[in-house]
Backbone as JSON Lines, residues from 0, in Angstrom:
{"i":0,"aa":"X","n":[0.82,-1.19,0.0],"ca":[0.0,0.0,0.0],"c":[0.87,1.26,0.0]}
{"i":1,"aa":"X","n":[1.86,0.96,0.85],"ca":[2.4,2.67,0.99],"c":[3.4,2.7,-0.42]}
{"i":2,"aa":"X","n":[3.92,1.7,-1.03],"ca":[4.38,1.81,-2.36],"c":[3.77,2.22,-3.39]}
{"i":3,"aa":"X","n":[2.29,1.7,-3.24],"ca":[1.91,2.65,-4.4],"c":[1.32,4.05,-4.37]}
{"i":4,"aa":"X","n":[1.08,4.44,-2.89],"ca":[0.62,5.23,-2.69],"c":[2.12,6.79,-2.86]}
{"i":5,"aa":"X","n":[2.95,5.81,-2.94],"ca":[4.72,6.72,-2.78],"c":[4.76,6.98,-4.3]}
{"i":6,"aa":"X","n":[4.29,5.97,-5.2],"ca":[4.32,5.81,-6.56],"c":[2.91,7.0,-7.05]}
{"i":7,"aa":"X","n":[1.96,6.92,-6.41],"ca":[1.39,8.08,-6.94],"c":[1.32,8.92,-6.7]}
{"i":8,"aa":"X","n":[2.18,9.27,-5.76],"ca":[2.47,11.08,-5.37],"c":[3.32,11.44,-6.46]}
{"i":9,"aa":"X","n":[4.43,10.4,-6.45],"ca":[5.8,10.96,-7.61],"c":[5.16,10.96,-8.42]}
{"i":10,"aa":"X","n":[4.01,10.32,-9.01],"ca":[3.88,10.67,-10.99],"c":[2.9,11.93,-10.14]}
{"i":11,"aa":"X","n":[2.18,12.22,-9.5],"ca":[1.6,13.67,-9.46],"c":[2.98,14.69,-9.53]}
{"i":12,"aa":"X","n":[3.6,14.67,-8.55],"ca":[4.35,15.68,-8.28],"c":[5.19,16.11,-9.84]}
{"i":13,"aa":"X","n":[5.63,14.79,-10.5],"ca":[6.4,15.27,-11.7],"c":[5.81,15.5,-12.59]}
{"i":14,"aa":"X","n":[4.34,14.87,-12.8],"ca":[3.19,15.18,-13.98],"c":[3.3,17.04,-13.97]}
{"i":15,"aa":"X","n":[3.0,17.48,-12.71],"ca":[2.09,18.52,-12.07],"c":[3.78,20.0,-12.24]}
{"i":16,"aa":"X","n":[5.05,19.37,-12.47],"ca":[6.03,20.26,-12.2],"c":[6.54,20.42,-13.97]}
{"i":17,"aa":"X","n":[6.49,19.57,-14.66],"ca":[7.07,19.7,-16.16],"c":[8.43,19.3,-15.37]}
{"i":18,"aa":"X","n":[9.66,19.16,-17.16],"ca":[10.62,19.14,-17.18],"c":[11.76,20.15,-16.37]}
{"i":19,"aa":"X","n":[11.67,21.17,-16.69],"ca":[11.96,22.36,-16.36],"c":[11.84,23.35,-15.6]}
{"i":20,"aa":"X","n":[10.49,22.6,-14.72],"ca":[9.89,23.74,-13.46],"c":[10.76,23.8,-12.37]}
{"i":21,"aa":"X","n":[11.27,25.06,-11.58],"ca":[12.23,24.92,-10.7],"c":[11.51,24.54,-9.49]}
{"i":22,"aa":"X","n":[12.46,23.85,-8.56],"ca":[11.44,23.24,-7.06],"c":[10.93,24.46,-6.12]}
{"i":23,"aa":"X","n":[9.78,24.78,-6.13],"ca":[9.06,25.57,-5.34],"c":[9.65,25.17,-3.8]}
{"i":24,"aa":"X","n":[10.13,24.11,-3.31],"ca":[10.62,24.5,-2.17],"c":[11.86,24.65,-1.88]}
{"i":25,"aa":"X","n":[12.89,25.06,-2.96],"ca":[14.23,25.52,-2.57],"c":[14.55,26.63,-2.35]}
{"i":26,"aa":"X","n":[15.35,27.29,-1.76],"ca":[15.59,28.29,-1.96],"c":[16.35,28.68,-3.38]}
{"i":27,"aa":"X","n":[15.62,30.14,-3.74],"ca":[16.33,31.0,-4.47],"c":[17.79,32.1,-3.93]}
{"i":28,"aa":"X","n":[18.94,32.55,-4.94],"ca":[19.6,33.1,-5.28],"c":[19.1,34.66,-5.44]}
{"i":29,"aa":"X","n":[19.71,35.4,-4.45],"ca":[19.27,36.84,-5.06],"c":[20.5,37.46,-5.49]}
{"i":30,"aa":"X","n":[20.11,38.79,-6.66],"ca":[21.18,39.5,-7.3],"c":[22.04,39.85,-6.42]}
{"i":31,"aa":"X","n":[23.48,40.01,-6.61],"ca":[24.17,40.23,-5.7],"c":[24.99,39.59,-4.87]}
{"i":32,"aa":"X","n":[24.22,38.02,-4.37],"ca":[25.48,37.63,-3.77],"c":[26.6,36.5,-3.92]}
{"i":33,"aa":"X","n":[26.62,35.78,-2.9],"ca":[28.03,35.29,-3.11],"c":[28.59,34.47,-4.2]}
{"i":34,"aa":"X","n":[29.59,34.77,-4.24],"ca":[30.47,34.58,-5.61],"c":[31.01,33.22,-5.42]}
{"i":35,"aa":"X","n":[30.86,32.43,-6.83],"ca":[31.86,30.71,-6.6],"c":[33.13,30.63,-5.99]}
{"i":36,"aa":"X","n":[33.87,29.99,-4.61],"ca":[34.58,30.17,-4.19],"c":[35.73,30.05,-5.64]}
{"i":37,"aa":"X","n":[37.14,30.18,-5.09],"ca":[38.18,30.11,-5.89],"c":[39.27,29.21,-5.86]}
{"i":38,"aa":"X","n":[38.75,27.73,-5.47],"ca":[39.31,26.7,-5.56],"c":[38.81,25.77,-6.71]}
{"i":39,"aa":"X","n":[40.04,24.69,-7.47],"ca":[39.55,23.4,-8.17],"c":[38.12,23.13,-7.83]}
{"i":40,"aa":"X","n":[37.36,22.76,-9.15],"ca":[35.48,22.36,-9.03],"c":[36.32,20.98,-8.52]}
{"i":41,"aa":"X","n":[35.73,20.15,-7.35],"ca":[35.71,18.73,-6.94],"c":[35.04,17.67,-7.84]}
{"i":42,"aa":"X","n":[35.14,16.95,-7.9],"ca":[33.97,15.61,-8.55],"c":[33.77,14.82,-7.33]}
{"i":43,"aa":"X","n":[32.5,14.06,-7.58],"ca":[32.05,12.97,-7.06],"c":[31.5,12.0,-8.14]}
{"i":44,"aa":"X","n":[31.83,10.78,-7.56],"ca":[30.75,9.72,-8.81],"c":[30.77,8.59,-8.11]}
{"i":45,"aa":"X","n":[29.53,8.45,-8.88],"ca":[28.54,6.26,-8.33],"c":[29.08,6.15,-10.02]}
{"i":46,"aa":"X","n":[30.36,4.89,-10.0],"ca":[30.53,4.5,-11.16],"c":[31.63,5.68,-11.47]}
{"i":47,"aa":"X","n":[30.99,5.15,-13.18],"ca":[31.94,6.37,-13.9],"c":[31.4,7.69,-15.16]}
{"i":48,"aa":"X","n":[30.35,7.93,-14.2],"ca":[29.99,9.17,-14.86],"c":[30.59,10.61,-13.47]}
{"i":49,"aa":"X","n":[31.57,10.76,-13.65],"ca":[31.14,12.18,-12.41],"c":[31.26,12.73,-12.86]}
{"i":50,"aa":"X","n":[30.53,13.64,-11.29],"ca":[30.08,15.41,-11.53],"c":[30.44,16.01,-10.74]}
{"i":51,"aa":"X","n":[30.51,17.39,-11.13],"ca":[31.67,18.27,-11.35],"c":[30.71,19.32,-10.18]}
{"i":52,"aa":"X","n":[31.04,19.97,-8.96],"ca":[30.57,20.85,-8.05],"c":[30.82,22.21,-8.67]}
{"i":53,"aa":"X","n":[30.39,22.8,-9.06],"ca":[31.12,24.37,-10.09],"c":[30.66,25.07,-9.06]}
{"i":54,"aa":"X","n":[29.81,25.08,-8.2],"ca":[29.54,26.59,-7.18],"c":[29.46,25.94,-5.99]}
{"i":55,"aa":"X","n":[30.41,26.89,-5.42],"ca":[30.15,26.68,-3.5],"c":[30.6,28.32,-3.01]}
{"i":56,"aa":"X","n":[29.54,28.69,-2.4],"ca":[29.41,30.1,-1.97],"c":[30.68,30.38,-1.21]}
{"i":57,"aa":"X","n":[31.33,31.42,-1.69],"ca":[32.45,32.21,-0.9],"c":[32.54,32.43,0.16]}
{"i":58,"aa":"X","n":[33.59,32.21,0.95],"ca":[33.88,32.32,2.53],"c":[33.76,31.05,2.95]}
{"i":59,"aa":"X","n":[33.44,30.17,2.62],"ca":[33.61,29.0,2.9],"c":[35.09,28.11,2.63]}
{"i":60,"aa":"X","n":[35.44,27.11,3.49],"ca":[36.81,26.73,3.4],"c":[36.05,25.17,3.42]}
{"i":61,"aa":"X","n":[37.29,24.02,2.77],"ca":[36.7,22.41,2.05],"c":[36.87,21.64,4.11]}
{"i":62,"aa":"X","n":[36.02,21.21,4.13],"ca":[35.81,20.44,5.77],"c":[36.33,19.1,5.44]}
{"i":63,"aa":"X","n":[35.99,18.16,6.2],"ca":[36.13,16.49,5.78],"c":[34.86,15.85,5.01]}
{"i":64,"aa":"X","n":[35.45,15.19,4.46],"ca":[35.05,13.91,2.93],"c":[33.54,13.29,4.45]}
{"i":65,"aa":"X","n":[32.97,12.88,3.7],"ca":[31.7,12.27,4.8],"c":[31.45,10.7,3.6]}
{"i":66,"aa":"X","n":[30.8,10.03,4.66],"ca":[30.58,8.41,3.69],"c":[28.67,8.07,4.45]}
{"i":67,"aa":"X","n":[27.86,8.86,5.09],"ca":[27.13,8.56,5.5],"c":[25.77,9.95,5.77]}
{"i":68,"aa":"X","n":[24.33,9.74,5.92],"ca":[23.65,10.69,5.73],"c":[22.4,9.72,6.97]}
{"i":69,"aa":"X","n":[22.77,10.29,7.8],"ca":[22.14,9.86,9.36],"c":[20.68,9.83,8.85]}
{"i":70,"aa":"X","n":[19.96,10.83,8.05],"ca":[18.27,10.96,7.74],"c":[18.23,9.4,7.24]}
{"i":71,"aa":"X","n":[18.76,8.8,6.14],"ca":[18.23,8.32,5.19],"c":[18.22,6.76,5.99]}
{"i":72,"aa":"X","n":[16.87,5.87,5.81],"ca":[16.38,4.66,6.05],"c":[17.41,3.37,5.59]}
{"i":73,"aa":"X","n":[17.82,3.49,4.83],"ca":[18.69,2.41,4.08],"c":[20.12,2.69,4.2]}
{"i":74,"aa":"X","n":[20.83,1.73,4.2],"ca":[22.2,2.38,4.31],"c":[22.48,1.77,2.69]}
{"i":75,"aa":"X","n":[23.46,2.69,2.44],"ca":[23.46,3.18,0.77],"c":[25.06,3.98,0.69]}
{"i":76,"aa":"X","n":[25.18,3.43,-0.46],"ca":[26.96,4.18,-0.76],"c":[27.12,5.64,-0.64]}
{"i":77,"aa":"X","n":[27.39,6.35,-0.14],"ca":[27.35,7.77,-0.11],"c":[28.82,8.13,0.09]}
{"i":78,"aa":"X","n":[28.92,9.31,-1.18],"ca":[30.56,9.8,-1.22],"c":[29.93,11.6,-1.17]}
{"i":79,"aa":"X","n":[30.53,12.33,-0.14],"ca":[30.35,13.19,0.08],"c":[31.2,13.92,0.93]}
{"i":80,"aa":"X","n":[31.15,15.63,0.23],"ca":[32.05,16.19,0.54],"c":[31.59,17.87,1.58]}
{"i":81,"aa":"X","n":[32.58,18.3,2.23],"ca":[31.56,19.46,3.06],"c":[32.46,20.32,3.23]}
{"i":82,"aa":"X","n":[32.17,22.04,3.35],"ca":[32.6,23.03,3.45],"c":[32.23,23.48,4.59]}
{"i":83,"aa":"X","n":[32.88,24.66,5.47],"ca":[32.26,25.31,6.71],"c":[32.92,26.47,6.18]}
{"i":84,"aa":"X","n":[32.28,27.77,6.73],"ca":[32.61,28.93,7.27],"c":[32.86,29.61,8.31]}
{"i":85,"aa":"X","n":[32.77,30.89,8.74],"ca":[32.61,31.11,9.63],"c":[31.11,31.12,10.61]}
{"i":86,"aa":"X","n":[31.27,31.73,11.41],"ca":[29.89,31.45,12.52],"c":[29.16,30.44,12.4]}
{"i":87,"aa":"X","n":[30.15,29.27,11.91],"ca":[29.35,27.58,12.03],"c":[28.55,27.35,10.82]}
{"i":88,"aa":"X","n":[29.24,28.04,9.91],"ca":[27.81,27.86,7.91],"c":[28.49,26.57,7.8]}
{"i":89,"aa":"X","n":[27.82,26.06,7.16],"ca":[28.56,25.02,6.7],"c":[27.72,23.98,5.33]}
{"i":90,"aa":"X","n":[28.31,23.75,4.74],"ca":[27.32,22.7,3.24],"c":[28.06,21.77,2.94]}
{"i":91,"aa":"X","n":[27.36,20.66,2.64],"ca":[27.5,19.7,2.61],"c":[26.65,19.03,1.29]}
{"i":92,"aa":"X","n":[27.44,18.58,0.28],"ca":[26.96,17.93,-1.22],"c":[27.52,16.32,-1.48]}
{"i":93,"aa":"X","n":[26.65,15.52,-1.65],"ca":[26.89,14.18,-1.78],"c":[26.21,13.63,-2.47]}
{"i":94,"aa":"X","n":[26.91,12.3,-3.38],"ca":[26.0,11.33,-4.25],"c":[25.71,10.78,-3.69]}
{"i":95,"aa":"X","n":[24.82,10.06,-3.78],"ca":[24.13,8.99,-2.87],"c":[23.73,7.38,-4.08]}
{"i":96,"aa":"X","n":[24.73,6.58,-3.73],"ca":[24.91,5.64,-4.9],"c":[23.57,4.43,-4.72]}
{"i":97,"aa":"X","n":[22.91,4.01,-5.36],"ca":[22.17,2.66,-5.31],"c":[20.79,2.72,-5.03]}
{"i":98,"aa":"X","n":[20.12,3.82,-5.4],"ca":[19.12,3.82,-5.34],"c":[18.39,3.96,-7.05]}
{"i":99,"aa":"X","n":[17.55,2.61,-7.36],"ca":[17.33,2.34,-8.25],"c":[16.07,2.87,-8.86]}
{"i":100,"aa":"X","n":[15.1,3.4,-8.13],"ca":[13.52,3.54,-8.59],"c":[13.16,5.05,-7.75]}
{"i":101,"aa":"X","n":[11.91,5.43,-8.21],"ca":[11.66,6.43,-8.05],"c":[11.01,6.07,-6.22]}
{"i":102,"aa":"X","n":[9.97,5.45,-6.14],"ca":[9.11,4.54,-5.51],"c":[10.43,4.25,-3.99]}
{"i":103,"aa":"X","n":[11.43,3.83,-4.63],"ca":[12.62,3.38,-3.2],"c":[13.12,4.72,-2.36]}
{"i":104,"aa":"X","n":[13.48,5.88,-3.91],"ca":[14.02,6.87,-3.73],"c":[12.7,7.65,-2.48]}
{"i":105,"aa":"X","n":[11.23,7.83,-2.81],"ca":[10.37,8.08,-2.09],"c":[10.45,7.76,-0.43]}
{"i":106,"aa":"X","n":[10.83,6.62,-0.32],"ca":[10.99,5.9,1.28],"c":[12.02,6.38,1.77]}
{"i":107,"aa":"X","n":[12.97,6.78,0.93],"ca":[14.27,7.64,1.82],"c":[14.38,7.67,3.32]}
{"i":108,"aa":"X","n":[13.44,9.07,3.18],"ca":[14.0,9.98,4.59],"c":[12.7,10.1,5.2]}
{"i":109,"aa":"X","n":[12.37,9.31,6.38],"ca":[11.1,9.51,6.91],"c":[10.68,11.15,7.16]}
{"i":110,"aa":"X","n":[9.6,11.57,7.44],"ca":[9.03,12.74,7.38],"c":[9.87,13.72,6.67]}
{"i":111,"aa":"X","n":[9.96,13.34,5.25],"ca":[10.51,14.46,4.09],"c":[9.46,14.73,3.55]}
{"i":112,"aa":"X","n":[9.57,15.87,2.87],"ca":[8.42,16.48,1.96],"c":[8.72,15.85,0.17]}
{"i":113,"aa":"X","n":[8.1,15.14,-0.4],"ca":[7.97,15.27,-1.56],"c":[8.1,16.07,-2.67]}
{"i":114,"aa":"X","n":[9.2,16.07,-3.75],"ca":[8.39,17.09,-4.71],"c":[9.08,16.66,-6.11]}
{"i":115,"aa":"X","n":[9.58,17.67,-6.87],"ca":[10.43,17.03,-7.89],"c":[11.29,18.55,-8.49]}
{"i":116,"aa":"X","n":[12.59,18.24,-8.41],"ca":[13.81,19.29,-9.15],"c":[13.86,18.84,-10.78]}
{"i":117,"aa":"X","n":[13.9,19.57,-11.76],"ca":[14.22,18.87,-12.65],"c":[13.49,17.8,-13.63]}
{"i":118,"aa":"X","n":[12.3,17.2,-13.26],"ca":[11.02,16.23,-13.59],"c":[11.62,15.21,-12.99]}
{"i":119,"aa":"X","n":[12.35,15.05,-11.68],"ca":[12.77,14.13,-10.83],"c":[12.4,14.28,-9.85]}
{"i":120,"aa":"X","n":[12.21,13.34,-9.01],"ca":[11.52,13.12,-7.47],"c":[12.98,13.58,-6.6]}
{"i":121,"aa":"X","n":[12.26,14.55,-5.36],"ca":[13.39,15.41,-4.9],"c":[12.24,15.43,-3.55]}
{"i":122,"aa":"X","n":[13.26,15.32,-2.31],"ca":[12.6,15.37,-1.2],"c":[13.41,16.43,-0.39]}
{"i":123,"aa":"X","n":[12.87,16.92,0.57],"ca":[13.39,18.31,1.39],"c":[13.31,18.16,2.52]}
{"i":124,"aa":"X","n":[13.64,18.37,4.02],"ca":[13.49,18.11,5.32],"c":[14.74,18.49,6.08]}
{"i":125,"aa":"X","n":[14.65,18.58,7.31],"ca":[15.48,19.71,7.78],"c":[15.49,18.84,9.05]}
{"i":126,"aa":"X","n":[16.86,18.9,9.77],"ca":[17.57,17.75,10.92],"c":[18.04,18.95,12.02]}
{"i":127,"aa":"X","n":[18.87,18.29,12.89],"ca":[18.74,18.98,14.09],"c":[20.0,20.31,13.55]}
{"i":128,"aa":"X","n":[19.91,21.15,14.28],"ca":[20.68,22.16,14.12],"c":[20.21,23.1,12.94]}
{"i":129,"aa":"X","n":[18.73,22.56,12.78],"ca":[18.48,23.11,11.48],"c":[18.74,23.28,10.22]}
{"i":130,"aa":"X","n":[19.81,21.83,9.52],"ca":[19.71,21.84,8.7],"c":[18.96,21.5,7.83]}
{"i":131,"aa":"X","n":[18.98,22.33,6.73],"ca":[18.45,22.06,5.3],"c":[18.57,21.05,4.19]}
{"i":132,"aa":"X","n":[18.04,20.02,4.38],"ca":[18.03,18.88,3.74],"c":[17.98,18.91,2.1]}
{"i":133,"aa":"X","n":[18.4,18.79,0.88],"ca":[17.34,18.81,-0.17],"c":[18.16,17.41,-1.44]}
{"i":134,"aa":"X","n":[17.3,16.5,-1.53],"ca":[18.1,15.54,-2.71],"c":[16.99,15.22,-3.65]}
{"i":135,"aa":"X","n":[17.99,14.59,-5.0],"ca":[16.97,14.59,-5.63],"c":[17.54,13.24,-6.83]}
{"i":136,"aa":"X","n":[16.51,12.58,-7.35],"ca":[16.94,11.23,-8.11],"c":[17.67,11.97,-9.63]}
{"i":137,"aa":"X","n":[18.76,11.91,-9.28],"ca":[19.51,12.52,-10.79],"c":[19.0,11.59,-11.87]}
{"i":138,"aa":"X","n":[19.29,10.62,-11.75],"ca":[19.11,9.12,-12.67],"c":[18.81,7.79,-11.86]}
{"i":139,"aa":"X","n":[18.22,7.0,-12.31],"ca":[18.31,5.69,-11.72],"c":[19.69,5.45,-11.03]}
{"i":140,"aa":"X","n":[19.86,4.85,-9.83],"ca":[21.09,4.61,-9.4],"c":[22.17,5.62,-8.68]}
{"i":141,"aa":"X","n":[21.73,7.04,-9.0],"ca":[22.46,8.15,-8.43],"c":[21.43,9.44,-7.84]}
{"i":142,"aa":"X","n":[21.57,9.44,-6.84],"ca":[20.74,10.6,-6.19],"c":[21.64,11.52,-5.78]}
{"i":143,"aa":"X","n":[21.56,13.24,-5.4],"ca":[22.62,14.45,-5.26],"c":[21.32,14.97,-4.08]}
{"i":144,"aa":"X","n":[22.86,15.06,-3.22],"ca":[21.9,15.71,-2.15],"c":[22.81,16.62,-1.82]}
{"i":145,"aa":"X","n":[22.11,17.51,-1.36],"ca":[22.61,19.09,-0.74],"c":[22.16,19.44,0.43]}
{"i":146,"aa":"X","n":[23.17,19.88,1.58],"ca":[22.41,20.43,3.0],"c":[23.39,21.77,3.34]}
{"i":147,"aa":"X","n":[22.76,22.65,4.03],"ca":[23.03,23.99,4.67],"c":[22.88,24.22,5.9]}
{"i":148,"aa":"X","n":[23.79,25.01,6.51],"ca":[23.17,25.67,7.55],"c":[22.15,26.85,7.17]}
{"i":149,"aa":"X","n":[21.21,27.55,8.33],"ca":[20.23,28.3,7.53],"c":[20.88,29.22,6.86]}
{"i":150,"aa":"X","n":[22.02,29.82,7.25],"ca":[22.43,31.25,7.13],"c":[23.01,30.77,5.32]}
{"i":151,"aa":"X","n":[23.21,29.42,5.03],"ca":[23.42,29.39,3.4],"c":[22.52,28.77,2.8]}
{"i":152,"aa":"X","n":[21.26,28.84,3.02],"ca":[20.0,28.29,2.71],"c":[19.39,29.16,1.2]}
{"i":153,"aa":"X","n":[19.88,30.12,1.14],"ca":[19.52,30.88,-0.15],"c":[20.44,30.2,-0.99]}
{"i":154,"aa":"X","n":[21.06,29.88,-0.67],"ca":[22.26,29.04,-1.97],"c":[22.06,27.78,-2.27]}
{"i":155,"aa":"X","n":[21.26,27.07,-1.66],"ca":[20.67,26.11,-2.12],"c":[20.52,25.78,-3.64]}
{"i":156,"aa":"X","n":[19.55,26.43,-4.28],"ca":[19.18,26.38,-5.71],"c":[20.84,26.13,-6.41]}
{"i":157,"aa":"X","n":[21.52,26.76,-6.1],"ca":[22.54,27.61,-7.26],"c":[23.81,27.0,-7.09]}
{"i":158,"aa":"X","n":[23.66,26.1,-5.83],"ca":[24.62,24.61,-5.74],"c":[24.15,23.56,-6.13]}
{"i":159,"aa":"X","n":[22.59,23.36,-6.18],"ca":[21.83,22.04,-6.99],"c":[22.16,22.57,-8.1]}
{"i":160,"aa":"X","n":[22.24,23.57,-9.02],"ca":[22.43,23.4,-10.38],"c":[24.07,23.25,-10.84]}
{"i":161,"aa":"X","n":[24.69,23.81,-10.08],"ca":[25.85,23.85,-10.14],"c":[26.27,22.48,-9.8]}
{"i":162,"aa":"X","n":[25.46,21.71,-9.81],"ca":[26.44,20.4,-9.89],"c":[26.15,19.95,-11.31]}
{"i":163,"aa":"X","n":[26.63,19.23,-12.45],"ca":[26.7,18.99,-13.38],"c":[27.75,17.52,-13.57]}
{"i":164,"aa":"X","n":[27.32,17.37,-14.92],"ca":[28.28,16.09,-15.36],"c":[29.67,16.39,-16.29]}
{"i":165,"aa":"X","n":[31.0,15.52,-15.71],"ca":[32.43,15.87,-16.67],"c":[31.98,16.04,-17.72]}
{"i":166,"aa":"X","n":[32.53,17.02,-18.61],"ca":[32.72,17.11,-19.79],"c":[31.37,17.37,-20.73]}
């Protein structure tokens, strides 16, 4: 029951968003601020397609490599990497390897919100210290997740796009 009921939220949510609609619950980018830091773009990859991090908001310095994402129900390959700033900002971007279906991807992260980035199923939810949760099914098999402290919560959007594939 709750599978298909997980299965018909995602074809609403992606029917209901198009290809191209941006996720109504991320944050937006306003004119003006921070600029792509000025270090090497990193890669991550499940396999051998990786992708390439092109934006991580300025003032931020590279933290430690992470292999794990405490929200998520399943334990699952996760290669992930994290930045901090000052007064405790800090972001955190990771693949999340082995998740095959839209329907599995749905069961994730108990009490996440549903939606879709991209015409992909993308869930949002927020952990202690207030972070900002947001991932989303790139492809079968590879999910990209992004978290913030609040104070880099507007940058959200503009690090989900800024991740991309080599070449």
């Amino acid at each position: 029951m709750r599978g298909r009921l997980a299965s018909a939220i995602i074809m609403l949510a992606v029917a209901g968003c198009g290809s191209g609609a941006p996720v109504t619950h991320t944050a937006h980018t306003t004119p003006g601020g921070a600029t792509a830091h000025e270090t090497p773009h990193p890669s991550l990859t499940c396999g051998d397609d990786p992708l390439t991090i092109t934006y991580v908001p300025s003032g931020l310095e590279p933290g430690p490599a992470f292999e794990r994402i405490k929200s998520l129900t399943r334990r699952l390959d996760v290669r992930g990497l994290s930045w901090r700033g000052s007064g405790g900002e800090q972001l955190l971007v990771a693949v999340v390897c082995g998740v095959r279906s839209a329907e599995t991807f749905a069961t994730l992260v108990t009490r996440s919100g549903l939606g879709a980035y991209q015409g992909m199923p993308a869930l949002r939810w927020r952990t202690r210290g207030d972070m900002r949760n947001f991932m989303w099914l790139q492809r079968p098999g590879v999910a990209l997740y992004v978290a913030t402290t609040p104070g880099l919560a507007d940058e959200v959007g503009e690090v989900a796009a800024g991740i991309v594939p080599d070449g």
